[in-house]
N, CA, C and O atoms as a Tinker XYZ file with bonds, in Angstrom:
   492  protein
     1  N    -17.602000   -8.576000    0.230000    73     2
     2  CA   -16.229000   -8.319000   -0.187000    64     1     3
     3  C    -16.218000   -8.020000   -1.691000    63     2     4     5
     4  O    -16.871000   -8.635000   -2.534000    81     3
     5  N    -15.361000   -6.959000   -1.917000    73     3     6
     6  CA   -15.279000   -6.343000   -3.552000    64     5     7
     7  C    -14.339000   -7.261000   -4.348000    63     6     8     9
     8  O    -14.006000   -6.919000   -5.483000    81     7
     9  N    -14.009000   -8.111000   -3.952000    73     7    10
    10  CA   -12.636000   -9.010000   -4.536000    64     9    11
    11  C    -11.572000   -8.135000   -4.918000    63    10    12    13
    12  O    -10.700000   -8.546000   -5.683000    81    11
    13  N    -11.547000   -6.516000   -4.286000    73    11    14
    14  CA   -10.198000   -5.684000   -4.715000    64    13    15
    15  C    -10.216000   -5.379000   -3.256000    63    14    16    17
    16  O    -11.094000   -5.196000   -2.413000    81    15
    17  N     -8.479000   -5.399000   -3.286000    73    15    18
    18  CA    -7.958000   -4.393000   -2.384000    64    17    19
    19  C     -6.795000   -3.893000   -2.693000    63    18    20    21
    20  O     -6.053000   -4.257000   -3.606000    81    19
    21  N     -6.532000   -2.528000   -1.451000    73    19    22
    22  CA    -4.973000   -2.050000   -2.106000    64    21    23
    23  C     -3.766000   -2.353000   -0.534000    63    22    24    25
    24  O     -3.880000   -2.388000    0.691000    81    23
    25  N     -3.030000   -2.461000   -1.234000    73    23    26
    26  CA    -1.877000   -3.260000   -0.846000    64    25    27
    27  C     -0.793000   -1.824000   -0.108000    63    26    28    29
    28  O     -0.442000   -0.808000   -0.707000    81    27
    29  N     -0.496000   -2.190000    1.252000    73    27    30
    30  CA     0.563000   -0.986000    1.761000    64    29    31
    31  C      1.692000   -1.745000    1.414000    63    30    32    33
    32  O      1.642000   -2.960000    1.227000    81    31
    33  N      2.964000   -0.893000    1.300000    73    31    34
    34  CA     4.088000   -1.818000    1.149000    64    33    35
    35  C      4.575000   -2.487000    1.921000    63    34    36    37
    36  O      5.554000   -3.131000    1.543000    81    35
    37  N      4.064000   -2.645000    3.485000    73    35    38
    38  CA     5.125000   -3.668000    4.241000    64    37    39
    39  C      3.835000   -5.245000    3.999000    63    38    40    41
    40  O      4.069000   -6.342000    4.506000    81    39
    41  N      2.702000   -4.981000    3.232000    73    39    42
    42  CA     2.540000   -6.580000    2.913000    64    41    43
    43  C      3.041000   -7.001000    1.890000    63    42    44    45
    44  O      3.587000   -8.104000    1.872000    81    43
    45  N      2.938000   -5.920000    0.412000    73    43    46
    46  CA     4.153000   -6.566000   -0.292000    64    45    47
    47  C      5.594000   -6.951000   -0.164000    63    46    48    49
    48  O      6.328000   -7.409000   -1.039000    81    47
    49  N      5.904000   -6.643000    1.264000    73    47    50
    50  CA     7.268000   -6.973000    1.449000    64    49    51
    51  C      6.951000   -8.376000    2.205000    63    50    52    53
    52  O      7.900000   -9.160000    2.197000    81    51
    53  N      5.944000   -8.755000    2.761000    73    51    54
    54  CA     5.547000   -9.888000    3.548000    64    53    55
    55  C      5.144000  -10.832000    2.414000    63    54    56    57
    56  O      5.260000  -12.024000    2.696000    81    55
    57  N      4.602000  -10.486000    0.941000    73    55    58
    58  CA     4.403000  -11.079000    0.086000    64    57    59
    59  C      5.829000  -11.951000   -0.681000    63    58    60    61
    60  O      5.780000  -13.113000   -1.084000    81    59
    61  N      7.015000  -11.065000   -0.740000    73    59    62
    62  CA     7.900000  -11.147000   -0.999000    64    61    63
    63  C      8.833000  -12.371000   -0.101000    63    62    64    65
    64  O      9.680000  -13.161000   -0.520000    81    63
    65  N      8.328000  -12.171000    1.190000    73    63    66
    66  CA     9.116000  -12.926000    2.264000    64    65    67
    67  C      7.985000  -14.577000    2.812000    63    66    68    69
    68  O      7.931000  -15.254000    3.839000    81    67
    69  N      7.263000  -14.616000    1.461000    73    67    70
    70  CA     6.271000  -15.667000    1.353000    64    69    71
    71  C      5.673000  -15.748000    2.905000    63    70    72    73
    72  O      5.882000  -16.695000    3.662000    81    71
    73  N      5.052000  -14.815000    3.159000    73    71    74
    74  CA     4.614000  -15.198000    4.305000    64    73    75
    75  C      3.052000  -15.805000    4.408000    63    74    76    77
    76  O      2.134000  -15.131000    3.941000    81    75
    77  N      2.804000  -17.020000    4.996000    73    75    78
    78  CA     1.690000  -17.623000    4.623000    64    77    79
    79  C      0.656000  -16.944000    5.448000    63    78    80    81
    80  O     -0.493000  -17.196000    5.085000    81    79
    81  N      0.751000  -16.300000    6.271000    73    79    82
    82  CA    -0.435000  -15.303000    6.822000    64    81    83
    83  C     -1.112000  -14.158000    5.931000    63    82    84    85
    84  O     -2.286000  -13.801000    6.030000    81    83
    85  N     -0.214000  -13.674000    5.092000    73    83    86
    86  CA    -0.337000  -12.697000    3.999000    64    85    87
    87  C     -0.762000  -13.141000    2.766000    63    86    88    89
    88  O     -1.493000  -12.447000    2.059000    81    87
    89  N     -0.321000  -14.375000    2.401000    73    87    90
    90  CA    -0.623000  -15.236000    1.044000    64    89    91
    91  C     -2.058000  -15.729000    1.163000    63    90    92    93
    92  O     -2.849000  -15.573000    0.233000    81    91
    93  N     -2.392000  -16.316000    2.293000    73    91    94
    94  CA    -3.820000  -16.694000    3.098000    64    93    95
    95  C     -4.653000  -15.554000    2.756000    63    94    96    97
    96  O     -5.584000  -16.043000    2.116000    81    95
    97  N     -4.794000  -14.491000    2.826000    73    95    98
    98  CA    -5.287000  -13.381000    2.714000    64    97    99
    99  C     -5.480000  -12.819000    1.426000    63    98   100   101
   100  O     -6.615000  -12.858000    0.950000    81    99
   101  N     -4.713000  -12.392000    0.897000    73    99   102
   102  CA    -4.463000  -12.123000   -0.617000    64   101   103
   103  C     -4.946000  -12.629000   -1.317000    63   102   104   105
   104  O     -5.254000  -12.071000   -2.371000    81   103
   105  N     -5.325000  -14.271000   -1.011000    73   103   106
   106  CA    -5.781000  -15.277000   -2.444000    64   105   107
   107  C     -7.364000  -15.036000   -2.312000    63   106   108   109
   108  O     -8.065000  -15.681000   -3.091000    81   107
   109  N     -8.007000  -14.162000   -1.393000    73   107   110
   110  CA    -9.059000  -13.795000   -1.407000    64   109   111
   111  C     -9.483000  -12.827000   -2.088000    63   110   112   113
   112  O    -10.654000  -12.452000   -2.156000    81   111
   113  N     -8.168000  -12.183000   -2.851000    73   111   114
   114  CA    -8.155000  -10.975000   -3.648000    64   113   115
   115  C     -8.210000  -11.506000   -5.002000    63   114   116   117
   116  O     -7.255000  -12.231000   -5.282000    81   115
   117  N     -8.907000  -11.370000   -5.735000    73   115   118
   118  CA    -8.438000  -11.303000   -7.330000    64   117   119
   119  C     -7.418000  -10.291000   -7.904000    63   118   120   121
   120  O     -6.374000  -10.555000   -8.500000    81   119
   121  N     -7.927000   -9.097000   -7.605000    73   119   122
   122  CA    -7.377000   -7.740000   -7.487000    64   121   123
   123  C     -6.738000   -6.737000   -6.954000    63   122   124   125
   124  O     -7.452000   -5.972000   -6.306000    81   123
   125  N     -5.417000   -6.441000   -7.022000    73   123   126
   126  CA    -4.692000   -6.141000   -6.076000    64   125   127
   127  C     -4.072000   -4.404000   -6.589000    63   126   128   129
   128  O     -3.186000   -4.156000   -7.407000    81   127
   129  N     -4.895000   -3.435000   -5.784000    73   127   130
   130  CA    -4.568000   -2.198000   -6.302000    64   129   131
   131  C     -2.888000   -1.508000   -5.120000    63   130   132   133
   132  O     -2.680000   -1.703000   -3.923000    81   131
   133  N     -1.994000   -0.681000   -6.211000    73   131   134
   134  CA    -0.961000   -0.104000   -5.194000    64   133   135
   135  C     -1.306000    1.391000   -5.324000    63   134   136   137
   136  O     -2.296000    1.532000   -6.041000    81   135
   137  N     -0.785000    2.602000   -4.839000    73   135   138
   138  CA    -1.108000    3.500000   -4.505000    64   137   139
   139  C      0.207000    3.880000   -5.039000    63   138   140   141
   140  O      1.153000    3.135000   -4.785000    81   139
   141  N      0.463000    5.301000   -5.987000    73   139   142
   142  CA     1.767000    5.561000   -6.346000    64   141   143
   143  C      2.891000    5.443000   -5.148000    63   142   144   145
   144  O      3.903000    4.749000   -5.047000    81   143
   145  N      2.219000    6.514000   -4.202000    73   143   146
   146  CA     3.289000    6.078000   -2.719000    64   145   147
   147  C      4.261000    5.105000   -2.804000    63   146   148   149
   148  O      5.490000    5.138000   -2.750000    81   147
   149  N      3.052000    3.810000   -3.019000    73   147   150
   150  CA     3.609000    2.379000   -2.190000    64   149   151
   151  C      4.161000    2.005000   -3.255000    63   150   152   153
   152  O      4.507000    0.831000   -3.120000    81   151
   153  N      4.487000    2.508000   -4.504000    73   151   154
   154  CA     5.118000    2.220000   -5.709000    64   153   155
   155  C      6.569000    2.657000   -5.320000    63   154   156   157
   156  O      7.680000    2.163000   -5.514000    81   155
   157  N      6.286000    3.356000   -4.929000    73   155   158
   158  CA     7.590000    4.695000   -5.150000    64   157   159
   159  C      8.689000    4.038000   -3.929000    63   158   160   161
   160  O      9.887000    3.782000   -4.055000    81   159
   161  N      7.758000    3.873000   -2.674000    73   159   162
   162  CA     8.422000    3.118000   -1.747000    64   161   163
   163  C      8.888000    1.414000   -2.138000    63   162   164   165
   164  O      9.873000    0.822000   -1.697000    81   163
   165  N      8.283000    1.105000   -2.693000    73   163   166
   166  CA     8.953000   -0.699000   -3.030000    64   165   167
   167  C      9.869000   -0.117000   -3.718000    63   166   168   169
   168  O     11.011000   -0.438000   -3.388000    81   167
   169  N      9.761000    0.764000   -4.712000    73   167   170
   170  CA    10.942000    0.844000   -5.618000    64   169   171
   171  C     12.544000    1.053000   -5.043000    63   170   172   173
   172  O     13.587000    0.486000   -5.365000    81   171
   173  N     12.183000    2.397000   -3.793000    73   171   174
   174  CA    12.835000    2.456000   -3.307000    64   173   175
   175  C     13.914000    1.275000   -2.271000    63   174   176   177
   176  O     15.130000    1.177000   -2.104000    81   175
   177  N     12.979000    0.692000   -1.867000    73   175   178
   178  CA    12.934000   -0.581000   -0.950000    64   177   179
   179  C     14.140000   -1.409000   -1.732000    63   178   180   181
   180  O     15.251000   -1.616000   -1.244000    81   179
   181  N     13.768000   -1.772000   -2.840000    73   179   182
   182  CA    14.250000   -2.741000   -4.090000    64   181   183
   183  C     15.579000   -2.072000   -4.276000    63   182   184   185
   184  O     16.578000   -2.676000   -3.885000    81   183
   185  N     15.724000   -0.651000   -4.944000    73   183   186
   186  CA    17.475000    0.149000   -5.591000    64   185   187
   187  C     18.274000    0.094000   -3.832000    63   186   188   189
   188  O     19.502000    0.180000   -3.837000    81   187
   189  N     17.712000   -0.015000   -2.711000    73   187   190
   190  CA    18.378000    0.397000   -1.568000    64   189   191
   191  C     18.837000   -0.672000   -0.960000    63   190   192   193
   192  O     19.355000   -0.564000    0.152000    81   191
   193  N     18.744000   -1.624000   -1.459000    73   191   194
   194  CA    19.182000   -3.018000   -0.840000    64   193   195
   195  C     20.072000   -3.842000   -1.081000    63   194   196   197
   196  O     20.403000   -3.543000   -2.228000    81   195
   197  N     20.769000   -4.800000   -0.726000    73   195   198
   198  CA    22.266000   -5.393000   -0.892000    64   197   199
   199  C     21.954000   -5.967000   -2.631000    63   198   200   201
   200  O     22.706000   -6.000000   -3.605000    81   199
   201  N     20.809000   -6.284000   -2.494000    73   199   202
   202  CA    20.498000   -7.000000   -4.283000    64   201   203
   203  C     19.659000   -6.176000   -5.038000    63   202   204   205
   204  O     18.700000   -6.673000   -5.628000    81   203
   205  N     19.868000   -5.120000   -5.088000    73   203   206
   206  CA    19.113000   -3.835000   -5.612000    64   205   207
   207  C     18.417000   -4.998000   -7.268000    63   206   208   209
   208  O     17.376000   -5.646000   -7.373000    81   207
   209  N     19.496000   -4.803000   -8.199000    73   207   210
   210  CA    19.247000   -5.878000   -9.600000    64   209   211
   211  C     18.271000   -6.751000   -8.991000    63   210   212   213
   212  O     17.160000   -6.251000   -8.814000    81   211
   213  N     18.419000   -7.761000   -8.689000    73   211   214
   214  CA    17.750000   -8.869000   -8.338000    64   213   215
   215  C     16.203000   -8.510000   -7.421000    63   214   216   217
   216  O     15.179000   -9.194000   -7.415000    81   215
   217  N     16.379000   -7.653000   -6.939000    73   215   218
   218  CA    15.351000   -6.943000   -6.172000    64   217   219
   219  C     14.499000   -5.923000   -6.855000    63   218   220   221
   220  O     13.364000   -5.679000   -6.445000    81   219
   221  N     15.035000   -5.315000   -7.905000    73   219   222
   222  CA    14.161000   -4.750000   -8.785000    64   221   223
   223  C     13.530000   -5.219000   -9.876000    63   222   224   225
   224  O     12.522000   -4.700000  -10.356000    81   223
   225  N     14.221000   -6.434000  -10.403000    73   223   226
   226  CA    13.341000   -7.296000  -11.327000    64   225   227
   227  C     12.094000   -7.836000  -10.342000    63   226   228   229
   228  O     10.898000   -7.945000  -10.611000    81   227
   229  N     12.682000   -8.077000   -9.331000    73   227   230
   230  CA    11.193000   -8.900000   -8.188000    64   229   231
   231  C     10.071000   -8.034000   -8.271000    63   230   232   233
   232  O      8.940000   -8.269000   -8.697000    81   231
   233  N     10.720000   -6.650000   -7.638000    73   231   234
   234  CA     9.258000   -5.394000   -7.598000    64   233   235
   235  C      8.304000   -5.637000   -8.923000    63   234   236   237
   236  O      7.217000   -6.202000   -9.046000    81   235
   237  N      9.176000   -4.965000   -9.866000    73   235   238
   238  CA     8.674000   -4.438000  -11.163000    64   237   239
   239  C      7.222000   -5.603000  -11.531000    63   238   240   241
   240  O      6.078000   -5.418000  -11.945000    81   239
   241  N      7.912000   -6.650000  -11.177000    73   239   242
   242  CA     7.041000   -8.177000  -11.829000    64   241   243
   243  C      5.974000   -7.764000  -10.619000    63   242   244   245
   244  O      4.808000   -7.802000  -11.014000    81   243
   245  N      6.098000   -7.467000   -9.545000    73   243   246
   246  CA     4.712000   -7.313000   -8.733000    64   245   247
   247  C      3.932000   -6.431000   -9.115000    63   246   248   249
   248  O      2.725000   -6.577000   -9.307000    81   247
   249  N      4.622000   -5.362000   -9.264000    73   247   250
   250  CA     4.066000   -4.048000   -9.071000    64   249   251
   251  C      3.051000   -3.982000  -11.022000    63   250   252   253
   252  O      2.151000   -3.273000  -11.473000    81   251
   253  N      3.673000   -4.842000  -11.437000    73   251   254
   254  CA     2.906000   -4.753000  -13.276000    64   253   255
   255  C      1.741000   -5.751000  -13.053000    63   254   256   257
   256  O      0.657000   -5.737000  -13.636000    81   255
   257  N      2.146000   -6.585000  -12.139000    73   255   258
   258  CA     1.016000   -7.744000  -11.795000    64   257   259
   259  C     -0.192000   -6.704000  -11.582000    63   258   260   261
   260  O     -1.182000   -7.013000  -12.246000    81   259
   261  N     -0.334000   -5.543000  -10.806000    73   259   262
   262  CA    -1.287000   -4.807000   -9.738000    64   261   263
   263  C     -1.946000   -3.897000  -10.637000    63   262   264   265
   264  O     -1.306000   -3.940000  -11.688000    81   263
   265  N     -2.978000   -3.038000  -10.755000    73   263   266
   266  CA    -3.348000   -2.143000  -10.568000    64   265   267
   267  C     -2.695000   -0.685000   -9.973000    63   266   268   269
   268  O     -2.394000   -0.579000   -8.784000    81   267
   269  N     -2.586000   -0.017000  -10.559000    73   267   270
   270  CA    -1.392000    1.358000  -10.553000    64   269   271
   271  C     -2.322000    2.622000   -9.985000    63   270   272   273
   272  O     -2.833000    3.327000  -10.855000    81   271
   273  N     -2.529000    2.892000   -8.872000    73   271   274
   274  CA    -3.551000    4.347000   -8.775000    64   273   275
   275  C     -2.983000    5.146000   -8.077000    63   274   276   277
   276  O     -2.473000    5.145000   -6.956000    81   275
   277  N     -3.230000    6.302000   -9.412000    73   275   278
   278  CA    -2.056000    7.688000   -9.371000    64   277   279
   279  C     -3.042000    8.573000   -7.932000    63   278   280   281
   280  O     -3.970000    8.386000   -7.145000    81   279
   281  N     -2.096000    9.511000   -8.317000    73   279   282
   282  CA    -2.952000   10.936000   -7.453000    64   281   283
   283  C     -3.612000   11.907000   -8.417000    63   282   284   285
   284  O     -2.853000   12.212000   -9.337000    81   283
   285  N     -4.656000   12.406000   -8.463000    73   283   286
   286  CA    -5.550000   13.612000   -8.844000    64   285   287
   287  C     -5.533000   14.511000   -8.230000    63   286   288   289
   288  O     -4.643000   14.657000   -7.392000    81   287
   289  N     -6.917000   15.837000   -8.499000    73   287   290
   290  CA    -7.205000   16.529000   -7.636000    64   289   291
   291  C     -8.178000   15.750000   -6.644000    63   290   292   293
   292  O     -8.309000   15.969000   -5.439000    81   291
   293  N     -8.799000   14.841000   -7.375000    73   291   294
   294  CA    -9.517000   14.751000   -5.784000    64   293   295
   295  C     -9.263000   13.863000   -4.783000    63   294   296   297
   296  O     -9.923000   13.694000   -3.757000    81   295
   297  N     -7.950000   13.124000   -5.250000    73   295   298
   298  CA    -6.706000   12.826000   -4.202000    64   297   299
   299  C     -6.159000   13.443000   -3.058000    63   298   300   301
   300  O     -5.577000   13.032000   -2.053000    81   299
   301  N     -6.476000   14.449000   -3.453000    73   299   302
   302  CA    -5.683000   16.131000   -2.938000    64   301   303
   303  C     -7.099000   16.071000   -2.318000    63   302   304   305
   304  O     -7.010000   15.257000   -1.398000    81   303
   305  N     -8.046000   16.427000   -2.368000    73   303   306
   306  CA    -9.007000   17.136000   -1.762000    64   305   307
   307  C     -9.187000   15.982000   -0.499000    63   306   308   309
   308  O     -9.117000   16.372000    0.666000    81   307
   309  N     -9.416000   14.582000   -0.807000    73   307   310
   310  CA    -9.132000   13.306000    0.260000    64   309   311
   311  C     -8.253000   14.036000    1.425000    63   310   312   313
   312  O     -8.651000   14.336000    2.550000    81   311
   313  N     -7.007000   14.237000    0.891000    73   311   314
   314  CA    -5.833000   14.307000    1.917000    64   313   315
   315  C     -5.796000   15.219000    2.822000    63   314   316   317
   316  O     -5.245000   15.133000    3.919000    81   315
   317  N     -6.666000   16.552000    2.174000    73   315   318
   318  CA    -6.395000   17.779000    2.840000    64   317   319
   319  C     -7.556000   17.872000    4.179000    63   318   320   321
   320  O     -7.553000   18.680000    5.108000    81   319
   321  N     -8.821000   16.399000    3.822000    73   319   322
   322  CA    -9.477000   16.657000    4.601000    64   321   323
   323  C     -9.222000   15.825000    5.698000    63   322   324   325
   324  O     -9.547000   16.086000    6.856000    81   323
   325  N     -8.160000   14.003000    5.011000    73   323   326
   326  CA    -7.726000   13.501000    6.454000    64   325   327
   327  C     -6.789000   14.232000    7.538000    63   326   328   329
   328  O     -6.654000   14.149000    8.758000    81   327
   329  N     -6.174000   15.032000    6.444000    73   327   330
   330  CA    -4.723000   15.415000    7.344000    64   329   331
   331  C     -5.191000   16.549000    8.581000    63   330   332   333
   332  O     -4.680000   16.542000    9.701000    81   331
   333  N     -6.331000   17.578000    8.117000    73   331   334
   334  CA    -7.072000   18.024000    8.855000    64   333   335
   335  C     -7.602000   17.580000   10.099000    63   334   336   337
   336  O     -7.491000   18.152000   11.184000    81   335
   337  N     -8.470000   15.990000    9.729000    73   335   338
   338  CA    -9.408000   15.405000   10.479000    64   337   339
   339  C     -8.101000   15.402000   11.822000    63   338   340   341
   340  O     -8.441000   15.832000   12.924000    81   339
   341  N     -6.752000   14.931000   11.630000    73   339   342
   342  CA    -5.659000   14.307000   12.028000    64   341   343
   343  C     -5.098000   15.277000   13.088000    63   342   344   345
   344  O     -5.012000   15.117000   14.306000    81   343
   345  N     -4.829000   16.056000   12.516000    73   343   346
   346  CA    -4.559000   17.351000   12.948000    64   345   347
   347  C     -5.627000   17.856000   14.161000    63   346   348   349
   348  O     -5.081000   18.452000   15.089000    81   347
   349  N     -6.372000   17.766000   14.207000    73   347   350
   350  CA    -7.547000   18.027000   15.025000    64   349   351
   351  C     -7.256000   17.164000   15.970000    63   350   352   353
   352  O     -7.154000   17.630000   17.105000    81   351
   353  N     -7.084000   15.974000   15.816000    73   351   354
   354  CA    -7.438000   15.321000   17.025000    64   353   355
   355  C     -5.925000   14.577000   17.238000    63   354   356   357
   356  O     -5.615000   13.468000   17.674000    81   355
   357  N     -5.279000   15.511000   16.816000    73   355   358
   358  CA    -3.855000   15.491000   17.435000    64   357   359
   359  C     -3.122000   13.710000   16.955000    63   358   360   361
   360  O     -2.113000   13.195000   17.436000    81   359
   361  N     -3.545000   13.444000   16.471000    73   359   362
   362  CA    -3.118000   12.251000   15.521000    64   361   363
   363  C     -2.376000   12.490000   14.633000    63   362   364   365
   364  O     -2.830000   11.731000   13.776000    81   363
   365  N     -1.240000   13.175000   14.003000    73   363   366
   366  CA    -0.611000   12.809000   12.774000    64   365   367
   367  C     -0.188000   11.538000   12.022000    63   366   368   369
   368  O     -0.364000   10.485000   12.635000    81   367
   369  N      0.130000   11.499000   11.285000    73   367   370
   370  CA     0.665000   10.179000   10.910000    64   369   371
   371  C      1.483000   10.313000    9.660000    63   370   372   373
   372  O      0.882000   10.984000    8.821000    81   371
   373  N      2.686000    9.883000    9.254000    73   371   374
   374  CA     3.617000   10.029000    8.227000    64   373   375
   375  C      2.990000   10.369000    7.061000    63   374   376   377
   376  O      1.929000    9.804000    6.797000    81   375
   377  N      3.521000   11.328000    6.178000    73   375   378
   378  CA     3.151000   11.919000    5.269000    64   377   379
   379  C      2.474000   11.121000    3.821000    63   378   380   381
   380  O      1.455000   11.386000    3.183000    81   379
   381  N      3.665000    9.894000    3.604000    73   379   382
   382  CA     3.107000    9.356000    2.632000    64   381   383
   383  C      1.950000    7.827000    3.044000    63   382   384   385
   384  O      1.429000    6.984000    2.313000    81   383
   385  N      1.928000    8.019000    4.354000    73   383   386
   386  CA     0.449000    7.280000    5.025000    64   385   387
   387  C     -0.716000    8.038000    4.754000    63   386   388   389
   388  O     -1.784000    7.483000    4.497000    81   387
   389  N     -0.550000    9.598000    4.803000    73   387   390
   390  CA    -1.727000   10.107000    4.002000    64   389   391
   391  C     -1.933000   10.171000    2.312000    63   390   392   393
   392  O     -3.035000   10.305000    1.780000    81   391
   393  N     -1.099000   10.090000    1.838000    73   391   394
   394  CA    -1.440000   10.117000    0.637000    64   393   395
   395  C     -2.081000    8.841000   -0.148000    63   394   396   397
   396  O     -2.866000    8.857000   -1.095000    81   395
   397  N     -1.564000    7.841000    0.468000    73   395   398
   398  CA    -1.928000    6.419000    0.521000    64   397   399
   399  C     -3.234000    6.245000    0.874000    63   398   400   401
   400  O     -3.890000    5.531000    0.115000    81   399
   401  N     -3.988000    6.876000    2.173000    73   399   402
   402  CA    -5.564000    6.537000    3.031000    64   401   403
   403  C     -6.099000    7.414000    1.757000    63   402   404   405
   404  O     -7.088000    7.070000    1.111000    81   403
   405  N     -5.153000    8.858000    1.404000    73   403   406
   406  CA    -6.325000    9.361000    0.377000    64   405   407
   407  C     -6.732000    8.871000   -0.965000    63   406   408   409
   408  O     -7.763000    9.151000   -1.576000    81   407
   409  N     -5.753000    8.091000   -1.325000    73   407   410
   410  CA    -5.557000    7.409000   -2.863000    64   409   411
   411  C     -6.619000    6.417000   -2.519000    63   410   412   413
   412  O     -7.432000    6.190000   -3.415000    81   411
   413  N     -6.764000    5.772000   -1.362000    73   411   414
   414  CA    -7.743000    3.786000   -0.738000    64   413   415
   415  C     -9.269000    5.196000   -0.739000    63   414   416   417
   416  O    -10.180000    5.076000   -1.558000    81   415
   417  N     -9.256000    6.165000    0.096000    73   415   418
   418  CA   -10.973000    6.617000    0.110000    64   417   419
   419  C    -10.983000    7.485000   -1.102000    63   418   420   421
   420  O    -12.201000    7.645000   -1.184000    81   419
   421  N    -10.608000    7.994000   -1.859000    73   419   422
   422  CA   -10.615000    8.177000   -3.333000    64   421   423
   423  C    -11.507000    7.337000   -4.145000    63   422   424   425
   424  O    -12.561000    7.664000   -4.690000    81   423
   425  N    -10.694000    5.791000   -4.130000    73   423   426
   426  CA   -11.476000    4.748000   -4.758000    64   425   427
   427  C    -12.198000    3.680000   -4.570000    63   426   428   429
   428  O    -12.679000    2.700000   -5.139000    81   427
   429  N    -12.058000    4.457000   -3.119000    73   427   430
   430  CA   -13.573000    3.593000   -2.113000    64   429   431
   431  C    -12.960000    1.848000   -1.971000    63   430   432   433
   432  O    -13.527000    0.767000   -2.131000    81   431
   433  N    -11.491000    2.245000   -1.582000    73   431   434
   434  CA   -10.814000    0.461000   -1.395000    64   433   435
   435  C    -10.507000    0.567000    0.524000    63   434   436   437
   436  O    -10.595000    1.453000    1.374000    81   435
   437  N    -10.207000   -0.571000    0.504000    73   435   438
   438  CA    -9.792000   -1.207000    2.153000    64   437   439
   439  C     -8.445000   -1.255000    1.449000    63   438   440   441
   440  O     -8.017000   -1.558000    0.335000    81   439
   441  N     -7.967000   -0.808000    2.635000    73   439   442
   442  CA    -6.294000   -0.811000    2.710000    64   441   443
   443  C     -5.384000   -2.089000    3.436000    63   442   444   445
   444  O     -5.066000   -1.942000    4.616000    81   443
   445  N     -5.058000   -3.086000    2.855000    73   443   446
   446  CA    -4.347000   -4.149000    3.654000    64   445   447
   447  C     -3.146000   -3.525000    4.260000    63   446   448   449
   448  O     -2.607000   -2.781000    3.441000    81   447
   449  N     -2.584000   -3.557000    5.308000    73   447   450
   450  CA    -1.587000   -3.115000    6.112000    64   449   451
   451  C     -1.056000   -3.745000    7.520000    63   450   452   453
   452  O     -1.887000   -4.027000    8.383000    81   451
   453  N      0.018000   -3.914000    7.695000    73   451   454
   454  CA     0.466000   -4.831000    8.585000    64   453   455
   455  C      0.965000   -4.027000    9.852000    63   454   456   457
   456  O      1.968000   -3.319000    9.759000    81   455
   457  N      0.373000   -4.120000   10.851000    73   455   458
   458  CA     1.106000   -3.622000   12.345000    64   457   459
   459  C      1.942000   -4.655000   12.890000    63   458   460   461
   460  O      2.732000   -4.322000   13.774000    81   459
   461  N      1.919000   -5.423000   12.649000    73   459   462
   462  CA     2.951000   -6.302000   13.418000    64   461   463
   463  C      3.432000   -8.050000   12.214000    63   462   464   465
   464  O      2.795000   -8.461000   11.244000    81   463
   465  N      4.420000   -8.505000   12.687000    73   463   466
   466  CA     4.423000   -9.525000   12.018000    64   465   467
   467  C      3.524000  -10.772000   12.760000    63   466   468   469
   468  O      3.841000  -11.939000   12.531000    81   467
   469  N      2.553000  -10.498000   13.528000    73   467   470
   470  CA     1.442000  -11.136000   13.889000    64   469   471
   471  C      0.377000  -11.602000   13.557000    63   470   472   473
   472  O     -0.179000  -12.700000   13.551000    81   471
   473  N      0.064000  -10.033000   13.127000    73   471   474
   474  CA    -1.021000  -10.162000   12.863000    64   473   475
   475  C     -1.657000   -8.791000   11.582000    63   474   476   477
   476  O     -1.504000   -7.571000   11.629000    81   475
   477  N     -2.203000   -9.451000   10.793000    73   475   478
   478  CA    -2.509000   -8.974000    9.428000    64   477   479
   479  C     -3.815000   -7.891000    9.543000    63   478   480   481
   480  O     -4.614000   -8.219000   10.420000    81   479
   481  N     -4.088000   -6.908000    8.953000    73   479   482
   482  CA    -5.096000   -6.423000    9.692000    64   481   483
   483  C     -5.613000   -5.378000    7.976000    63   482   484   485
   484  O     -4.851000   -4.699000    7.287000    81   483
   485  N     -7.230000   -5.647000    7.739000    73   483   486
   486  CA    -7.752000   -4.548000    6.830000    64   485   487
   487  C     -8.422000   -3.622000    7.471000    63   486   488   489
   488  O     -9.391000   -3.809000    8.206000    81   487
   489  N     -7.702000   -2.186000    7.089000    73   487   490
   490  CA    -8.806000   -1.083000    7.649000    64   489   491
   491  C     -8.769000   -0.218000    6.762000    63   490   492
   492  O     -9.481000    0.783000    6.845000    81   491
């Protein structure tokens, strides 16, 4: 284990909602990288909500806690070859889910991401 990983936004929202399955996990992290995406989306998450104020001081304090990794060109070159791979085998998957897998194999990170409120899952 690299003691880094990068964070999708529905665990920082599980982070947020103290969830001890997610906290369990995390404290195995020293290092916690976000992906502009998942920036852009908490932010969003935070101004769109009944306590937008109160909810955007919360983000900001996470999101400064983390590691910030933008997009490049060879961000771009990542994406064009998952979205391809995707495309091929008839898999799409939401737009800013690719930009996100390309930003994690970019910098050679595991992506924490949650399918269910079950169960926690790195891939």
């Amino acid at each position: 284990m690299s003691g880094k990983i990068c964070l999708d936004a529905n665990i920082v929202i599980r982070v947020f909602r103290n969830d001890p399955l997610v906290t369990a996990f995390l404290d195995r992290y020293p290092r916690c990288f976000l992906p502009v995406p998942v920036v852009a989306e908490l932010l969003f998450a935070a101004k769109n909500s009944a306590r937008s104020a109160e909810n955007l001081t919360i983000y900001l304090q996470f999101i400064d806690a983390c590691s910030i990794l933008g997009i490049t060109r060879k961000t771009a070159d990542c994406y064009s070859n998952i979205r391809l791979l995707l495309k091929r085998d008839g898999k799409p998957i939401p737009e800013n889910d690719l930009w996100i897998a390309a930003v994690c194999m970019e910098n050679d990170l595991t992506l924490a991401t949650s399918i269910s409120t079950e169960r926690l899952i790195a891939n």
